[in-house]
C-alpha positions as CSV (number, residue, x, y, z in Angstrom):
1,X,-7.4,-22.6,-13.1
2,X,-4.5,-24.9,-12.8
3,X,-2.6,-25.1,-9.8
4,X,1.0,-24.5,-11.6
5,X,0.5,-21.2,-11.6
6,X,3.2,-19.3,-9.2
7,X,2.8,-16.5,-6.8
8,X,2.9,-14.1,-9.2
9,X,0.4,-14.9,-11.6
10,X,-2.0,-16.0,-9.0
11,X,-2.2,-12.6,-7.7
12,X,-2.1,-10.9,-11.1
13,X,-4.9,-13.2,-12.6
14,X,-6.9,-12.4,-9.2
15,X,-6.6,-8.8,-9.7
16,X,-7.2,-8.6,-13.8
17,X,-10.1,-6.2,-14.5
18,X,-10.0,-7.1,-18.2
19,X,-7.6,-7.4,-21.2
20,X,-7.0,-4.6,-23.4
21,X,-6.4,-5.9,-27.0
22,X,-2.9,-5.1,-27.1
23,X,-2.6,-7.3,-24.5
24,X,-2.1,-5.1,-21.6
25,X,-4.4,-5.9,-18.3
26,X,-6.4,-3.4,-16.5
27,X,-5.0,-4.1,-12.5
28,X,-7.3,-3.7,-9.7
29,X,-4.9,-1.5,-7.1
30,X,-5.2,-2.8,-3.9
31,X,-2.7,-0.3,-2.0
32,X,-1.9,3.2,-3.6
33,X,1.3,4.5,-0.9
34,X,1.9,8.2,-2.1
35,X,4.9,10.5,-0.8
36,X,5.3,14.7,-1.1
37,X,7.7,14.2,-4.4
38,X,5.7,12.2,-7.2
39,X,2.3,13.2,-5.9
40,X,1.6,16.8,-6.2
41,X,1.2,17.0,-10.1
42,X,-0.9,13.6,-10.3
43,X,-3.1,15.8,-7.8
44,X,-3.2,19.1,-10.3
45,X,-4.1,16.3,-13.5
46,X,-7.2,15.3,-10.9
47,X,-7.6,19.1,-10.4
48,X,-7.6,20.1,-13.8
49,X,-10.4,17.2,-15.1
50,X,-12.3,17.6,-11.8
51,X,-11.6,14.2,-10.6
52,X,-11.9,12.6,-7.0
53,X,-10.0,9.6,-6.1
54,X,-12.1,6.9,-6.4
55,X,-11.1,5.0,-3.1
56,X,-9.5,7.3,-0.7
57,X,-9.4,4.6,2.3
58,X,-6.4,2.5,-0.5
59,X,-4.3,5.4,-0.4
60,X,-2.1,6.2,2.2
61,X,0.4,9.3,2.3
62,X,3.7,9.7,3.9
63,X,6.7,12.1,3.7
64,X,10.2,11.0,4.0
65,X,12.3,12.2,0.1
66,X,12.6,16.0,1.3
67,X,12.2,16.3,5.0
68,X,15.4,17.3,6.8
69,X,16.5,14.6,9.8
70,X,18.4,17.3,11.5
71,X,15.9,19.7,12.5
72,X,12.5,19.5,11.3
73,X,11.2,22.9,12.8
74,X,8.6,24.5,9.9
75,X,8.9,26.3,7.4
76,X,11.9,24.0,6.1
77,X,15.1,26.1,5.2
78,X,14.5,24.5,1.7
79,X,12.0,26.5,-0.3
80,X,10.9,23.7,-2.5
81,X,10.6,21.1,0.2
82,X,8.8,23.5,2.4
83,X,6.1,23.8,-1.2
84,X,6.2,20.3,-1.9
85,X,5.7,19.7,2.1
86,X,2.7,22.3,2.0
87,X,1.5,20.5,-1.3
88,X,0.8,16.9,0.1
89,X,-1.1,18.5,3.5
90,X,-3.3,20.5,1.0
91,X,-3.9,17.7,-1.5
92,X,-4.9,15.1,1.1
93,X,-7.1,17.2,3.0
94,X,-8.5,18.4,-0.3
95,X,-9.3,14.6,-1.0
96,X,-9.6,12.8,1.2
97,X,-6.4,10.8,1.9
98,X,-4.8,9.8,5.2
99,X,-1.6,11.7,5.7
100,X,1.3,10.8,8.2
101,X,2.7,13.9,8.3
102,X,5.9,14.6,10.9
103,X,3.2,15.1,13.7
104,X,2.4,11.5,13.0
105,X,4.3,9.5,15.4
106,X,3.7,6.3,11.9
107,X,5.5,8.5,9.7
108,X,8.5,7.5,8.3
109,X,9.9,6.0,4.7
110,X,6.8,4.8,3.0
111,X,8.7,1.0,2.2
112,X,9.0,1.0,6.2
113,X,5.8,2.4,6.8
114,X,3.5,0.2,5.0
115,X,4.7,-3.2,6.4
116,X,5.3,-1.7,10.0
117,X,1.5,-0.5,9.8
118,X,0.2,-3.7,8.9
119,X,-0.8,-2.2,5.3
120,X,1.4,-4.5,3.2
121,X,-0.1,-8.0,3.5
122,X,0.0,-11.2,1.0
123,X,-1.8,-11.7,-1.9
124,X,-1.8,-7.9,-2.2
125,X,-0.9,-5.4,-5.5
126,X,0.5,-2.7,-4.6
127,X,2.0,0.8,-6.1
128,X,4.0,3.8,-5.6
129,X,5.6,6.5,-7.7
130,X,9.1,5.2,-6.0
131,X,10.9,2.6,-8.0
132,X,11.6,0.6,-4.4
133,X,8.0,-0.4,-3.7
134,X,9.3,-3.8,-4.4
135,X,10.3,-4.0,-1.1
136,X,6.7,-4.8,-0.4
137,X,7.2,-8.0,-2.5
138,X,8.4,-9.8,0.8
139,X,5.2,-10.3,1.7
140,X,4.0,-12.2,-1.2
141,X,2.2,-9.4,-3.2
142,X,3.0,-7.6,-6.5
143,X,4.9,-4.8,-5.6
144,X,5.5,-1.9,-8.4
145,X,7.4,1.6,-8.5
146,X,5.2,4.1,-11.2
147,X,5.5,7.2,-12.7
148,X,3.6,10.6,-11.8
149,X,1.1,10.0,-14.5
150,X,0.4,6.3,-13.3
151,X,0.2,7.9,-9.8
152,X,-3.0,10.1,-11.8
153,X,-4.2,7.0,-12.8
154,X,-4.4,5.3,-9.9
155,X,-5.7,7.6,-7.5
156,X,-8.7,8.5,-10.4
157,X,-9.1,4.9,-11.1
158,X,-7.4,2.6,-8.7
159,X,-6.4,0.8,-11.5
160,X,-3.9,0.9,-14.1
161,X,-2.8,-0.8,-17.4
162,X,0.2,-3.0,-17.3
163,X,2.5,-5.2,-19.7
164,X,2.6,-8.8,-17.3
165,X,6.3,-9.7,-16.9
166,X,7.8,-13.0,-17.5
167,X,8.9,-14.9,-13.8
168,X,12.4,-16.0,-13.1
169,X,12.9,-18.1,-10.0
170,X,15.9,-17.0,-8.3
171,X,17.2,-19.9,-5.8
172,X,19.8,-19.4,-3.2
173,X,20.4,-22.1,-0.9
174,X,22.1,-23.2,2.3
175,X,23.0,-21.0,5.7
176,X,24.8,-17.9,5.5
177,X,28.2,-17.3,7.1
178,X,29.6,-15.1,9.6
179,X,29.2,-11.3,8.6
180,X,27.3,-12.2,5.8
181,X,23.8,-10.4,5.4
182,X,20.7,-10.0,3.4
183,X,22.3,-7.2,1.6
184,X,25.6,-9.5,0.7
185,X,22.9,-11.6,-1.0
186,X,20.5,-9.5,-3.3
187,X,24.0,-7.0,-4.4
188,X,25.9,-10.9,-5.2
189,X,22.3,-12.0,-7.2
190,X,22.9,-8.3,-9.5
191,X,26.0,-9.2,-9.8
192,X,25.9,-12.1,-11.2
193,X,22.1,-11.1,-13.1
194,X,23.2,-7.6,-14.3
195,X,21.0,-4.8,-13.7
196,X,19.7,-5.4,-17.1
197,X,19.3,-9.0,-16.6
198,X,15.6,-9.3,-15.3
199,X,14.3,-6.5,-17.6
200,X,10.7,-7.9,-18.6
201,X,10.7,-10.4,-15.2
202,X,9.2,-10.5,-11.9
203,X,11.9,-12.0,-9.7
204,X,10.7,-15.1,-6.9
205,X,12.9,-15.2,-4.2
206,X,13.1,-18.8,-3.2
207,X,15.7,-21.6,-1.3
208,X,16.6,-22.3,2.1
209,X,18.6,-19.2,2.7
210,X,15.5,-16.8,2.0
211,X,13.4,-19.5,4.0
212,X,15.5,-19.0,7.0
213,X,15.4,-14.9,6.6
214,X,13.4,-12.4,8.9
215,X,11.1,-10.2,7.2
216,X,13.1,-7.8,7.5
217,X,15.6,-9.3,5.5
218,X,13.7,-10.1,3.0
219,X,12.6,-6.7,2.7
220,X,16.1,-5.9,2.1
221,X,16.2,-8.2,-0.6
222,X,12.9,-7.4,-2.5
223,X,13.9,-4.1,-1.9
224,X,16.5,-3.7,-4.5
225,X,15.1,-6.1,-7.0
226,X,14.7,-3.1,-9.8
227,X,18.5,-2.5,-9.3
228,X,18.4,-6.2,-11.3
229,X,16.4,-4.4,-13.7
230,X,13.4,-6.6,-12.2
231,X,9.5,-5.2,-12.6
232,X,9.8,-6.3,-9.2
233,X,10.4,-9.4,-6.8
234,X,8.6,-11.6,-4.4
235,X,8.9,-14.0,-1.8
236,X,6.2,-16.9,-0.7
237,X,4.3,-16.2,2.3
238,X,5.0,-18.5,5.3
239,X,4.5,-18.6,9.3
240,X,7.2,-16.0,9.2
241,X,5.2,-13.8,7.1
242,X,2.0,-14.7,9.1
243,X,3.7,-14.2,13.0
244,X,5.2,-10.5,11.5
245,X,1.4,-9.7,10.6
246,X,-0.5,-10.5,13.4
247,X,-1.3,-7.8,15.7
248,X,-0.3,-4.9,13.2
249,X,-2.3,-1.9,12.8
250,X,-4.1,-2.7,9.8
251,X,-4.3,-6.3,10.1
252,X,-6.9,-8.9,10.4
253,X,-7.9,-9.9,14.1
254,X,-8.9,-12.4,15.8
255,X,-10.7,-15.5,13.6
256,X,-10.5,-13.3,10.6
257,X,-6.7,-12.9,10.9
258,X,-7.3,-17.2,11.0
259,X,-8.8,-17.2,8.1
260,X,-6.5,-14.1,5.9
261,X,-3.6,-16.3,7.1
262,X,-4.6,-19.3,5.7
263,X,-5.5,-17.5,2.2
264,X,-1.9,-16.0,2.4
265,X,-0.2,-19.1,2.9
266,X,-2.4,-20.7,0.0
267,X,-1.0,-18.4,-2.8
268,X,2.9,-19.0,-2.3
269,X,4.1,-21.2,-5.4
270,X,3.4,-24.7,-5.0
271,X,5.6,-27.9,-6.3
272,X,4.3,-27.7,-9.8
273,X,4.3,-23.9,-10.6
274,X,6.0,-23.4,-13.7
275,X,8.5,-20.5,-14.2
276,X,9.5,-18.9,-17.0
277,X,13.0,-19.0,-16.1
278,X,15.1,-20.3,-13.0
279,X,18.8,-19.7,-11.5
280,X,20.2,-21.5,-9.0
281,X,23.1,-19.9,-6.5
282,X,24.8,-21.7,-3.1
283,X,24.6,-19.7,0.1
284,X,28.6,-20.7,0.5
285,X,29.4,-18.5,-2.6
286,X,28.6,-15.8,-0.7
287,X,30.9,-12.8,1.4
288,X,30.3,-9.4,2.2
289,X,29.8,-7.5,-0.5
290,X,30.8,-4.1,-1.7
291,X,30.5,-1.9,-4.7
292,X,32.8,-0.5,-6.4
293,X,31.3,1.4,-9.5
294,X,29.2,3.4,-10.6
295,X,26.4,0.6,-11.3
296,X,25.0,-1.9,-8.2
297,X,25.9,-4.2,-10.6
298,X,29.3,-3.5,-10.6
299,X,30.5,-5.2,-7.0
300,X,32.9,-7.5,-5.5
301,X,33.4,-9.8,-2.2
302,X,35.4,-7.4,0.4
303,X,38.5,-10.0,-0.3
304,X,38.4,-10.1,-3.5
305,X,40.4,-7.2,-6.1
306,X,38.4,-5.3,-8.6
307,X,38.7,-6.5,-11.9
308,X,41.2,-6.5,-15.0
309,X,40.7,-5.1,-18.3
310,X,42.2,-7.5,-19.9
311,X,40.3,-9.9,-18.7
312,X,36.9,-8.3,-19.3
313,X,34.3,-9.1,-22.2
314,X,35.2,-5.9,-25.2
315,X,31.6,-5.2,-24.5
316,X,31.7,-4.6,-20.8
317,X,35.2,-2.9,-20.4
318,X,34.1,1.0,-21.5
319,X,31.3,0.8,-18.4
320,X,33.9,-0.9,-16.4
321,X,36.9,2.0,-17.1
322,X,34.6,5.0,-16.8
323,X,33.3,3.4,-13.3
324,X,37.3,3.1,-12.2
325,X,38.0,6.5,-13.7
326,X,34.6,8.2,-11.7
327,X,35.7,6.0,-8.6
328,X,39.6,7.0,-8.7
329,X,40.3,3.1,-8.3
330,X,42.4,1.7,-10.2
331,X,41.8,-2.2,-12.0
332,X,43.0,-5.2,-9.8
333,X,43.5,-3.1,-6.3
334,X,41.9,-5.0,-3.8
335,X,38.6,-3.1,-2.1
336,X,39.1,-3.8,1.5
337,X,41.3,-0.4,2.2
338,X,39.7,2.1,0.0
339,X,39.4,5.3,2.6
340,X,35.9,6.6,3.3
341,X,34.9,10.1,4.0
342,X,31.4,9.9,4.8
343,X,29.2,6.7,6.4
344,X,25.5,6.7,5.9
345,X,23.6,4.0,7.9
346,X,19.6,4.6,6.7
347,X,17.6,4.3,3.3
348,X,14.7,2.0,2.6
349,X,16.8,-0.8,2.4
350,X,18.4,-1.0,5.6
351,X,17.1,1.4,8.1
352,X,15.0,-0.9,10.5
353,X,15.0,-2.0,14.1
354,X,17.4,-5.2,13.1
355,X,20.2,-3.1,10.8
356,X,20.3,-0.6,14.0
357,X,20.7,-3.1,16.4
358,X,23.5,-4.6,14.0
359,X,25.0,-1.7,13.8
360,X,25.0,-0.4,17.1
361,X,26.5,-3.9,18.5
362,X,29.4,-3.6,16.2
363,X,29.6,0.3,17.0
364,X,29.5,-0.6,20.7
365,X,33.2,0.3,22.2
366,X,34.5,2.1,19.2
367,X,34.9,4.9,17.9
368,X,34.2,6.7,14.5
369,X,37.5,7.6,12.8
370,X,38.8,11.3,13.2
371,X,38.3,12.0,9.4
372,X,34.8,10.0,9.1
373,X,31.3,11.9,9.4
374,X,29.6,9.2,10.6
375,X,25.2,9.5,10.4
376,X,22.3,6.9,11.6
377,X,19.3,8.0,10.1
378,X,15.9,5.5,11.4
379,X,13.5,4.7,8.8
380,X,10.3,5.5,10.3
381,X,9.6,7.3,13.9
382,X,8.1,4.3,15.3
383,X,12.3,2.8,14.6
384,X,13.5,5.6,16.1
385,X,11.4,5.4,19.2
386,X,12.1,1.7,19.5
387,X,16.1,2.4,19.4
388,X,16.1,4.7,21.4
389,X,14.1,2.5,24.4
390,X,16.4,-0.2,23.6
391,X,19.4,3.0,23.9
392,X,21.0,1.9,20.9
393,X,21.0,5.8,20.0
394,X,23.2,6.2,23.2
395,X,26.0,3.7,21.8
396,X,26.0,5.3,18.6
397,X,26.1,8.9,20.0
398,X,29.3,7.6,21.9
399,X,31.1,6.0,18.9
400,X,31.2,9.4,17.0
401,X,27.8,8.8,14.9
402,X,25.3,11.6,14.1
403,X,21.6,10.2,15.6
404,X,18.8,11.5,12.9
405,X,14.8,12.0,12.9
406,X,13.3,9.7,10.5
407,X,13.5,10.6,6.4
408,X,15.2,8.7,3.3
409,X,18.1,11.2,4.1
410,X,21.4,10.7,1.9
411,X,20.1,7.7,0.2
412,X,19.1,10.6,-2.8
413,X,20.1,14.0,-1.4
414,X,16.5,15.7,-2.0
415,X,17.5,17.1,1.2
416,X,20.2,18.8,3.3
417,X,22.3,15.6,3.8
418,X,23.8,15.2,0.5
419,X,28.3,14.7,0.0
420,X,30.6,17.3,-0.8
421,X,32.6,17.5,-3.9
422,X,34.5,13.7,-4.3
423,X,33.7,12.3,-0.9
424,X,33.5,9.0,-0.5
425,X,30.5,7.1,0.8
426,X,30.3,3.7,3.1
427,X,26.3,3.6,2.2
428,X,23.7,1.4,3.3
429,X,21.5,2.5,0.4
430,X,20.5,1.0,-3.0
431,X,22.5,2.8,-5.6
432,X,25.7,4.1,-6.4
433,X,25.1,6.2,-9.5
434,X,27.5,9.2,-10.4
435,X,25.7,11.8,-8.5
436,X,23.1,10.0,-6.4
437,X,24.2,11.3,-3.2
438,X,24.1,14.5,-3.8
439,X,27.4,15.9,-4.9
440,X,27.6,15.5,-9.2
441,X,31.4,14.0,-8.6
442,X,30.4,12.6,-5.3
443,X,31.8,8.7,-5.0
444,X,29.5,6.0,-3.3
445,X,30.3,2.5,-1.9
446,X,27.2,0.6,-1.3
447,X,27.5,-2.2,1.7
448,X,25.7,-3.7,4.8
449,X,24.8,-2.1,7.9
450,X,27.5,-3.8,9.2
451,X,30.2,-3.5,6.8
452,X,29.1,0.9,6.9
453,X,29.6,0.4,10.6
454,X,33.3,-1.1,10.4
455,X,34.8,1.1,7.6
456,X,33.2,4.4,9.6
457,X,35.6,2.8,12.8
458,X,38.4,2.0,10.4
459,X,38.3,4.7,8.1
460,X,38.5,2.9,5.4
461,X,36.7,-0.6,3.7
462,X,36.9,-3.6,6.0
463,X,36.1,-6.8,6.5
464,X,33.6,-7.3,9.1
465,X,34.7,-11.1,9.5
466,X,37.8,-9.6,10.8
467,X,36.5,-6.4,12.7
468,X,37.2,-6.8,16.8
């Protein structure tokens, strides 16, 4: 093979089982991460053909949609989680997959569990019926949400038939300022992309500013790559990548952690690697974002107004007037202001150790406002037992904020923390669609840790560049 191949093909050609002739390839699976929502009916299609999953030890399970974060005590108040909770102990024991159930002190969102375990590494492909698994692109490995039926497939197979996406370089370059976070980044990159705009592309992170991230940062990035309409999105392996991975769970030790490290950092995209596609954006461009719609796409720096009508493409103004008209906001106010009803600091974007600790500093001395409910909701238990040694749960408790078990929580509402009628959300989560959060006229304002954190003190949308 050539050595201008990127990342992504590298890892795709490495994993091709064969060609199908209409040009689909049959992927080798190398992680299958399963959760209690998409999994029970690709278990019952298994049932029903009298099927076994082929390779247990590449699936793991976890359960995080449904589960309350308020009280977990069994059986659930919810009937269906409590089934769909019964479900996934009663499929996994039937077949043979690990679970982390809530007795598991490693359970927790599966996008936080598989790189906190060690599971995620380079070089890897990896699936789950959740259309975030491209948070797991950080690490260097193809990363792809599936359907129920693919789940099926998988679990029978450990393979699966794919279409193999075009690759757009996306380069961002130069330190960040002041107050401006991973999140400010990837919601500027949609944007300016579109949420349609890589439809039929895998997404490579690259530049100085993604260079200079943590992996947890990057995680935050890769994480809401399919809100660009990506397949998914990547970024190179380096020393950062390799220092996150050593002494994990389920990595390599010793001189074979040597020798998986220098395979790793073999497959990032070299000098030569040709792309299909490549955009180039400064680091300097680049202030705390906010959304105002009801698409991530639709966003705006926190000092800048929402847009005109008038000064909007024909094409784009219907989205952009049914979004104002959802949102109650009218065209050209200014964001920074807009009152907030509810705060939600959690989600598979942004609910590790680093967004707590964030969080917690700015929250440190204040106080939520009187008409704010305020929650912190840790990504995995193993976050939530770190916080709480570090008693970052002590200076949220004091500031007014709820402290939550482990669970994807109000990012989607499959559980009890879901708005009420047209509250308004300060979110840490990936979307903002009419609805998402639980309430059908429910309104939400997607933002950083950070920027949640200020506008649940405030009350309202603020600038965290100005927040004392």
């Amino acid at each position: 093979m050539s050595d201008n191949r990127n990342l992504f093909n590298k890892v795709w050609d490495q994993h091709a089982v064969r060609t199908l002739p209409n040009g689909q390839t049959q992927l080798f699976i190398g992680l299958h991460l399963i959760h209690e929502v998409t999994s029970p009916q690709a278990f019952e299609i298994l049932r029903d053909r009298g099927l076994k999953v082929a390779f247990p030890e590449r699936t793991i399970a976890t359960v995080d949609h449904i589960v309350p974060t308020a009280s977990q005590a069994r059986p659930f108040v919810d009937l269906l989680a409590e089934q769909m909770m019964s479900a996934i102990e009663k499929n996994c024991a039937e077949f043979g997959v690990t679970l982390l159930d809530l007795k598991d002190k490693r359970q927790g969102i599966v996008h936080v569990v598989g790189p906190e375990q060690g599971l995620t590494q380079p070089g890897m492909t990896i699936v789950c019926g959740d259309s975030h698994t491209s948070t797991h692109g950080a690490f260097g490995s193809i990363a792809i949400g599936i359907g129920t039926s693919n789940v099926a497939e998988v679990l029978a197979t450990q393979t699966m038939f794919l279409n193999r996406p075009k690759v757009r370089r996306v380069v961002v370059d130069g330190k960040l300022a002041p107050g401006v976070y991973a999140k400010d980044v990837i919601l500027y990159i949609i944007q300016k992309l579109g949420v349609q705009g890589g439809v039929g592309y895998a997404y490579e992170f690259a530049g100085t500013t993604f260079d200079a991230m943590s992996m947890e940062e990057r995680m935050t990035v890769c994480n809401m790559s399919i809100e660009g309409g990506a397949r998914c999105g990547y970024i190179n392996p380096d020393q950062t990548t390799v220092e996150y991975l050593r002494g994990r769970p389920n990595s390599p030790v010793g001189a074979e952690f040597d020798r998986a490290a220098a395979w790793w950092l073999s497959l990032a995209s070299g000098p030569n690697a040709v792309f299909d596609d490549v955009v180039v954006f400064k680091a300097s461009d680049i202030e705390p974002t906010v959304t105002w719609g009801i698409t991530p796409a639709q966003s705006v720096g926190v000092s800048q107004p929402l847009p005109k009508l008038a000064e909007i493409g024909a094409e784009d103004q219907k989205l952009i007037k049914e979004a104002l008209e959802f949102m109650d906001l009218k065209e050209g106010q200014p964001i920074k202001g807009t009152k907030i009803d509810v705060a939600f600091i959690g989600s598979c974007t942004n609910s590790r150790i680093s967004d707590l600790r964030e969080a917690a500093r700015i929250a440190s001395g204040h106080h939520v406002a009187p008409h704010v409910k305020a929650i912190v909701v840790p990504g995995s238990q193993l976050v939530r037992e770190q916080a709480m040694k570090e008693g970052l749960h002590e200076v949220f408790q004091a500031a007014g904020f709820e402290w939550r078990e482990a669970g994807c929580s109000m990012c989607l509402a499959m559980n009890p923390d879901k708005l009420q009628g047209r509250e308004m959300c300060a979110s840490s989560s990936n979307r903002n669609f009419k609805g998402r959060q639980g309430s059908p006229t429910g309104r939400t304002l997607l933002m950083s840790p950070a920027m949640v954190t200020a506008a649940a003190i405030r009350g309202f949308v603020t600038d965290i560049r100005e927040f004392a």
